[in-house]
N, CA, C and O atoms as CSV, one atom per row, in Angstrom:
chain,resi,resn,atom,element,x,y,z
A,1,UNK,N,N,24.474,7.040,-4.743
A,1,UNK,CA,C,24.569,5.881,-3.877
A,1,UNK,C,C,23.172,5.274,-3.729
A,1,UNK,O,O,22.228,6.018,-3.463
A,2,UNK,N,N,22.977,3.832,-3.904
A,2,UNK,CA,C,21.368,3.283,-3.751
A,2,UNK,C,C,21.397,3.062,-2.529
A,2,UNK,O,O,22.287,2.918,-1.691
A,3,UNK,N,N,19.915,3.051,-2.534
A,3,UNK,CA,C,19.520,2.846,-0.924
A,3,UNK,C,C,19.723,1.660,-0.451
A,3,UNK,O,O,19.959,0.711,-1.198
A,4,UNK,N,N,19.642,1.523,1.191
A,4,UNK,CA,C,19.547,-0.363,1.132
A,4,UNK,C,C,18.255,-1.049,1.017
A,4,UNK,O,O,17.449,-0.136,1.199
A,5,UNK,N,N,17.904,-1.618,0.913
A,5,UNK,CA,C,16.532,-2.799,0.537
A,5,UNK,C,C,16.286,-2.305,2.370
A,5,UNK,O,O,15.712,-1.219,2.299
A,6,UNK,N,N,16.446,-2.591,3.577
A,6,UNK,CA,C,16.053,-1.653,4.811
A,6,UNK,C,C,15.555,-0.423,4.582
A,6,UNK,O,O,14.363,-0.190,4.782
A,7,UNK,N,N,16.489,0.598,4.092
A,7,UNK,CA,C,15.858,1.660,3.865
A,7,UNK,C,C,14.574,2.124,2.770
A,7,UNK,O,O,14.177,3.287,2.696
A,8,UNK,N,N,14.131,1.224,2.117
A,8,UNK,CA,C,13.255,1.101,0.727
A,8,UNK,C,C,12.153,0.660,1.929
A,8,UNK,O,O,11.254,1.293,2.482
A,9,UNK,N,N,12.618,-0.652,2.066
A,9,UNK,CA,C,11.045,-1.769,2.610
A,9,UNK,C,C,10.846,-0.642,3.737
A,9,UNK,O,O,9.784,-0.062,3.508
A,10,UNK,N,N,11.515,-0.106,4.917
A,10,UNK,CA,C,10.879,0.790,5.978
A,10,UNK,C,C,9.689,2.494,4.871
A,10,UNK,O,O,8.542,2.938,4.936
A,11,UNK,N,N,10.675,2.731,4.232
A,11,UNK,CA,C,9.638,3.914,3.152
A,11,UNK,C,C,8.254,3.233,2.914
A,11,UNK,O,O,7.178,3.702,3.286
A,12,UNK,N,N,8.476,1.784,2.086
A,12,UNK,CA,C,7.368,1.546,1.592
A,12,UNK,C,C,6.154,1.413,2.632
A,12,UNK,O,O,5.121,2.081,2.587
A,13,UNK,N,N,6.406,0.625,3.387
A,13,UNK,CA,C,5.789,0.729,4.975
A,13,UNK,C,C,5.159,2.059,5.551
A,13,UNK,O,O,4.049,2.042,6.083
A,14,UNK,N,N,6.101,3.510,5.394
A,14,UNK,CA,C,5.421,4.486,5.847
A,14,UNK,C,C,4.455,4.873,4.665
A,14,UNK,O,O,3.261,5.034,4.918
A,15,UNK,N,N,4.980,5.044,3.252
A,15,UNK,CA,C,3.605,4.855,2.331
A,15,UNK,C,C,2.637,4.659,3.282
A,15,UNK,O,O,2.067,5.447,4.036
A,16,UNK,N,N,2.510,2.959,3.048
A,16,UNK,CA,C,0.864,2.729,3.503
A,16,UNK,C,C,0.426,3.000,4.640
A,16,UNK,O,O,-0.786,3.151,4.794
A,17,UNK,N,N,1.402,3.138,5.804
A,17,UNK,CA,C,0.592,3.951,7.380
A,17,UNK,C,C,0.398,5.435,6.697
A,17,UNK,O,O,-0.661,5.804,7.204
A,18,UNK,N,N,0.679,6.103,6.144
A,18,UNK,CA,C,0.069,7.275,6.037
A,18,UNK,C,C,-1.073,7.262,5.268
A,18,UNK,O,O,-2.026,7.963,5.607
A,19,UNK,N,N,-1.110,6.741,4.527
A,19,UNK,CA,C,-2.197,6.447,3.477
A,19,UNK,C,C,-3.779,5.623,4.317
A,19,UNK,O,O,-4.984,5.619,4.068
A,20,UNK,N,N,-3.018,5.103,5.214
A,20,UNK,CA,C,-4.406,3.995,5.877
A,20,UNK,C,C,-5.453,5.055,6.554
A,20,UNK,O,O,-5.067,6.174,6.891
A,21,UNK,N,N,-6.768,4.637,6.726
A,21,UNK,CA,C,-7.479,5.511,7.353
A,21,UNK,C,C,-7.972,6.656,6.496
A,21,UNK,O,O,-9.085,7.062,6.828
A,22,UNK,N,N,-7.419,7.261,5.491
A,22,UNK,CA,C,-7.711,7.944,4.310
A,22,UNK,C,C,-9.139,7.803,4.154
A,22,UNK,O,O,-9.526,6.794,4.743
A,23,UNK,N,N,-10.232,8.552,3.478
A,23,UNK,CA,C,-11.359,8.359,3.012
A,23,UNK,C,C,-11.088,7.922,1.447
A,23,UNK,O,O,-10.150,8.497,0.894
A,24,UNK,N,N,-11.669,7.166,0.856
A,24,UNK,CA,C,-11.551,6.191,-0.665
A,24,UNK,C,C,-11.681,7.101,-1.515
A,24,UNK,O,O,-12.825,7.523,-1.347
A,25,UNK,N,N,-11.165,7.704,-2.393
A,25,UNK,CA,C,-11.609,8.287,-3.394
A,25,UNK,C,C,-12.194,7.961,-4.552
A,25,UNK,O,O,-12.145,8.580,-5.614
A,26,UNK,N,N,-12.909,6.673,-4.230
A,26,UNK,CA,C,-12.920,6.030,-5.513
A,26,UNK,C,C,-14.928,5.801,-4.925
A,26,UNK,O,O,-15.799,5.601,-5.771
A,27,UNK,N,N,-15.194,5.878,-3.654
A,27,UNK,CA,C,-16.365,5.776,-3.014
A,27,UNK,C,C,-16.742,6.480,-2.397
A,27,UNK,O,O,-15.966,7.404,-2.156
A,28,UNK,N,N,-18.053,6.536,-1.773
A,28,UNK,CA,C,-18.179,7.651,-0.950
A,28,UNK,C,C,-18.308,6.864,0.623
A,28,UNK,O,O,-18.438,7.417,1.716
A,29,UNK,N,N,-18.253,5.890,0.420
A,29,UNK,CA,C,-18.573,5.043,1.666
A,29,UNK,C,C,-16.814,4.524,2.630
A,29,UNK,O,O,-16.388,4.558,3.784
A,30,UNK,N,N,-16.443,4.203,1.609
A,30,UNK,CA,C,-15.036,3.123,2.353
A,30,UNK,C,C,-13.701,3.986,2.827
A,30,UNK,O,O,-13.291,5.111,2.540
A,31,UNK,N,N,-13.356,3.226,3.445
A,31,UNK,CA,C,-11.981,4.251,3.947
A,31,UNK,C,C,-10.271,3.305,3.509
A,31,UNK,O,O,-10.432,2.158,3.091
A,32,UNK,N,N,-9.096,3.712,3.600
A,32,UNK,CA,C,-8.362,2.771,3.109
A,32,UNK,C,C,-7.726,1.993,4.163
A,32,UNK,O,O,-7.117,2.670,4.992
A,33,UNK,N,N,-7.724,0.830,4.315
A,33,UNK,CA,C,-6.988,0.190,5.226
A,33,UNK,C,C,-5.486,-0.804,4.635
A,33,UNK,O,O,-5.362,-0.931,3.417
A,34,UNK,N,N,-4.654,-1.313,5.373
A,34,UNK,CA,C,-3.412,-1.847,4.840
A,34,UNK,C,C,-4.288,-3.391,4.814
A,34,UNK,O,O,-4.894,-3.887,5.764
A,35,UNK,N,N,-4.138,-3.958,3.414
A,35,UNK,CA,C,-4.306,-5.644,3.091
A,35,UNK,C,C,-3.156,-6.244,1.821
A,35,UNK,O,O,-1.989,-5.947,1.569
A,36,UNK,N,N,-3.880,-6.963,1.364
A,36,UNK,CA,C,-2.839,-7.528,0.312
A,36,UNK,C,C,-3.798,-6.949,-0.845
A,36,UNK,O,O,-4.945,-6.572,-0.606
A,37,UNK,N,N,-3.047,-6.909,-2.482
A,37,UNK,CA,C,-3.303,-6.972,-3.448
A,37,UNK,C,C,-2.954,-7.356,-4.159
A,37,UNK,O,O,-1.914,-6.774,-4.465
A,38,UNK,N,N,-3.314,-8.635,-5.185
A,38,UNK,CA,C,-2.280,-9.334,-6.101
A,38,UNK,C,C,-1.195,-9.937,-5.008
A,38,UNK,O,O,-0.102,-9.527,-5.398
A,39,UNK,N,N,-1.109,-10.305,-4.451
A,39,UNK,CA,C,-0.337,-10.683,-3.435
A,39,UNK,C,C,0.805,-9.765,-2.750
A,39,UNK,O,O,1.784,-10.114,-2.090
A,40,UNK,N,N,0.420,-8.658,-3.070
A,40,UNK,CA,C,1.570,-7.636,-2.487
A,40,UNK,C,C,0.916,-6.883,-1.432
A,40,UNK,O,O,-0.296,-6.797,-1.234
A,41,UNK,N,N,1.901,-6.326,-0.753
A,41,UNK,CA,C,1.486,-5.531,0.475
A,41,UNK,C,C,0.633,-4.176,-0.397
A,41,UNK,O,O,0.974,-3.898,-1.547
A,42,UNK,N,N,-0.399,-3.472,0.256
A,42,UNK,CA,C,-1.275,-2.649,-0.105
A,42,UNK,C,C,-2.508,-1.900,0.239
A,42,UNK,O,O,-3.576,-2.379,0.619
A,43,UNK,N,N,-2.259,-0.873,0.083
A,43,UNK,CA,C,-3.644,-0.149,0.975
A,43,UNK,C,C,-5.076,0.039,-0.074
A,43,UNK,O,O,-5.094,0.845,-1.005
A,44,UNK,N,N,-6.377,-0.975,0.328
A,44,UNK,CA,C,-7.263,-0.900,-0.357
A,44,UNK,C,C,-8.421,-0.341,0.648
A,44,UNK,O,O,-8.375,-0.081,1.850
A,45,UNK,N,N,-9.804,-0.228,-0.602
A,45,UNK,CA,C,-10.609,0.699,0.223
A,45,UNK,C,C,-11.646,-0.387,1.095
A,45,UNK,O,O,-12.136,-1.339,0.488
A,46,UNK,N,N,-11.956,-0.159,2.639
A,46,UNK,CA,C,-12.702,-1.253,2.932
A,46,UNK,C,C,-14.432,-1.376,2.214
A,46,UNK,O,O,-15.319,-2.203,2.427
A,47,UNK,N,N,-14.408,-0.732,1.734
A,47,UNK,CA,C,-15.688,-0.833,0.883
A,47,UNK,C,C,-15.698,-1.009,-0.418
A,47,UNK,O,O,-16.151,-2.115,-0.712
A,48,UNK,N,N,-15.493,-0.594,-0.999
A,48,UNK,CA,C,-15.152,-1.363,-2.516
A,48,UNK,C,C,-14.091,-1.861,-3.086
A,48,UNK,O,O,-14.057,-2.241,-4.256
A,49,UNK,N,N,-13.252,-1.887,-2.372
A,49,UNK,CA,C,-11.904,-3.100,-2.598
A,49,UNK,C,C,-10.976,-2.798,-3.507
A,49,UNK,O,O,-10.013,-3.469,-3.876
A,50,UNK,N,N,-11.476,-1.328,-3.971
A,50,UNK,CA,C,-10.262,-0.468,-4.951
A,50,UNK,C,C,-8.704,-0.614,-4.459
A,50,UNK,O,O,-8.444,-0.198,-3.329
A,51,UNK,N,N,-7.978,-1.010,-5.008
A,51,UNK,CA,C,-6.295,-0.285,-4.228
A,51,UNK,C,C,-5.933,0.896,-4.460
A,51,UNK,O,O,-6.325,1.641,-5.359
A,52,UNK,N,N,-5.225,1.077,-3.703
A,52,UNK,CA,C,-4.793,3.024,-4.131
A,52,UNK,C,C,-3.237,3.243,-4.365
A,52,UNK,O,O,-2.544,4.130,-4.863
A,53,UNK,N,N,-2.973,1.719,-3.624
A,53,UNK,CA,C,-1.274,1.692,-3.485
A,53,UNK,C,C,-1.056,0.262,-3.522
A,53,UNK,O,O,-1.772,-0.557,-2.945
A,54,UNK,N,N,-0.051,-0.003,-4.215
A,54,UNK,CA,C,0.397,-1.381,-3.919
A,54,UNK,C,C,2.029,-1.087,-3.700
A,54,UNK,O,O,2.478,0.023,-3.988
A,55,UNK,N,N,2.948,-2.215,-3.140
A,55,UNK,CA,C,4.677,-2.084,-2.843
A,55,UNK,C,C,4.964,-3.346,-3.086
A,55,UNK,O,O,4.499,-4.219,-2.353
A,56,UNK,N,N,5.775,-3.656,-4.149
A,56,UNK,CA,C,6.268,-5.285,-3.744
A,56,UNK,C,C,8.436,-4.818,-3.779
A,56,UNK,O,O,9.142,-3.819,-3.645
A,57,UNK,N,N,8.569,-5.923,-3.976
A,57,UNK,CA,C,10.161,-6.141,-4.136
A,57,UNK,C,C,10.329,-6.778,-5.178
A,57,UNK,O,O,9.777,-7.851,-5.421
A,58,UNK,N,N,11.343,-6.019,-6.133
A,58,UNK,CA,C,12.308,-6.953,-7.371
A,58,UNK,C,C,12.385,-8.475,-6.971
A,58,UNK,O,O,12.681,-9.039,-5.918
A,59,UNK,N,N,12.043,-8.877,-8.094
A,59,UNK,CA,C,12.177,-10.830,-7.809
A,59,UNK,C,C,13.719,-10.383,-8.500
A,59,UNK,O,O,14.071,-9.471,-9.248
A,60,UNK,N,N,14.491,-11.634,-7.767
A,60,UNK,CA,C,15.837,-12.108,-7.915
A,60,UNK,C,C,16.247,-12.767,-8.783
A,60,UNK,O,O,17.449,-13.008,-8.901
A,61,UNK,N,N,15.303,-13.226,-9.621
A,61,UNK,CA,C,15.204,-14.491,-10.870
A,61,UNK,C,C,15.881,-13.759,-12.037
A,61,UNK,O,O,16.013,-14.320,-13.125
């Protein structure tokens, strides 16, 4: 049985709250906060602007 698009978009959401606040692994300085990337929702590092996660949704087209 698939999930509903509710139950997906709320997951993807806890993704990035768990993920936020993280130390960067990509720096030794930045930590990850929730912004956009490529225009999708996403947790990047506030110091070097790495993403670690991105979430979008199937286009309908």
């Amino acid at each position: 049985m698939a999930k509903s698009e509710t139950t997906q978009t709320s997951g993807k959401g806890r993704l990035l709250a768990i993920l936020e606040g993280e130390p960067c692994p990509s720096c030794a300085e930045g930590q990850l906060e929730q912004s956009r990337y490529k225009n999708n929702r996403a947790v990047v590092c506030d110091s070097c602007g790495t993403p670690r996660a991105q979430v979008w949704t199937a286009s309908t087209e």
